[in-house]
C-alpha positions in Angstrom: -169.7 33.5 -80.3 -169.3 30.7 -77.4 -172.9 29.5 -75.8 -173.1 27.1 -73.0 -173.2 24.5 -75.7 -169.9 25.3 -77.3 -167.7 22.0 -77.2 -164.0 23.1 -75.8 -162.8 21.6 -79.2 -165.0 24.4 -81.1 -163.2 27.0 -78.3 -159.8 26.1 -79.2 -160.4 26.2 -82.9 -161.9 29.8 -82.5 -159.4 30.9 -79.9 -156.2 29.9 -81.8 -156.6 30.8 -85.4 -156.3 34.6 -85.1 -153.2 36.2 -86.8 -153.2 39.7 -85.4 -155.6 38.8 -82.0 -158.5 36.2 -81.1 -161.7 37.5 -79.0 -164.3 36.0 -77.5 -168.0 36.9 -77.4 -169.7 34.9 -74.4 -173.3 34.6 -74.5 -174.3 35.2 -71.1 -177.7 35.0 -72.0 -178.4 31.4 -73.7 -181.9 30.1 -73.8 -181.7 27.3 -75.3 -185.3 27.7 -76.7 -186.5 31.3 -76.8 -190.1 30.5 -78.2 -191.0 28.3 -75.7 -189.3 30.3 -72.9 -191.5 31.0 -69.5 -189.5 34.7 -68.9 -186.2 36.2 -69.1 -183.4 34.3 -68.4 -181.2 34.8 -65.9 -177.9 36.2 -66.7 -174.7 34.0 -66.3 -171.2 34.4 -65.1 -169.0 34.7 -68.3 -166.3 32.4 -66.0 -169.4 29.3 -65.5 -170.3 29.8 -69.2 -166.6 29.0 -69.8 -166.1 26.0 -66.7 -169.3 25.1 -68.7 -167.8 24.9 -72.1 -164.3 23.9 -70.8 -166.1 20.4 -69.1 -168.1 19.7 -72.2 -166.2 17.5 -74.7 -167.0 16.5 -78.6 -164.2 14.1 -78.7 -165.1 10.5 -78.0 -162.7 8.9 -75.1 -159.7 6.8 -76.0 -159.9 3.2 -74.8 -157.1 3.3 -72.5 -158.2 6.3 -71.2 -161.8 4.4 -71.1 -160.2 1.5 -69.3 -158.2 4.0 -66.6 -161.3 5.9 -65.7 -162.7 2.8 -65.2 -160.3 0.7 -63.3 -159.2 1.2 -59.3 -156.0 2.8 -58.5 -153.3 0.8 -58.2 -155.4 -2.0 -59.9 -153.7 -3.8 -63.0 -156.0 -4.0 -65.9 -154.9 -5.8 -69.0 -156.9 -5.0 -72.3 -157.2 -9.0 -73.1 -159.6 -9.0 -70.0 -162.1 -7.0 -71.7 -162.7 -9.6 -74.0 -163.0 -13.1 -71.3 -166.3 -15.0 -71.8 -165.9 -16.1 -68.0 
């Protein structure tokens, strides 16, 4: 079952480890918390639920990847910066 809270790890897992096939079920229905819930909720897209999924990560971030997302193109950044007291 993938919910708008399924990590894209958790997909891969599920979506790989089939022998004969793998299926998924989308929930294009998720409320989050039904007994506290103000109506019906709306139906989703099955493709948003998984862009949703897909853009939500359980990994944490490598530091060089940390540092790139950080830095400015073209700009130079050298780990032993990160660590100046100036």
């Amino acid at each position: 079952m993938v919910t708008a809270t399924t990590t894209r790890e958790v997909l891969y897992v599920a979506a790989t480890r089939g022998r004969e096939s793998n299926r998924l079920y989308v929930d294009t229905f998720y409320d989050p918390d039904h007994d506290t819930s103000h109506g019906p909720v709306p139906e989703q897209p099955r493709e948003d639920v998984l862009a949703r999924v897909l853009a939500n990560t359980g990994a944490g971030t490598a530091a060089h990847t940390a540092i790139e997302r950080k830095s400015h193109i073209g700009t130079v950044v050298r780990p032993s910066c990160l660590f100046d007291d100036r």
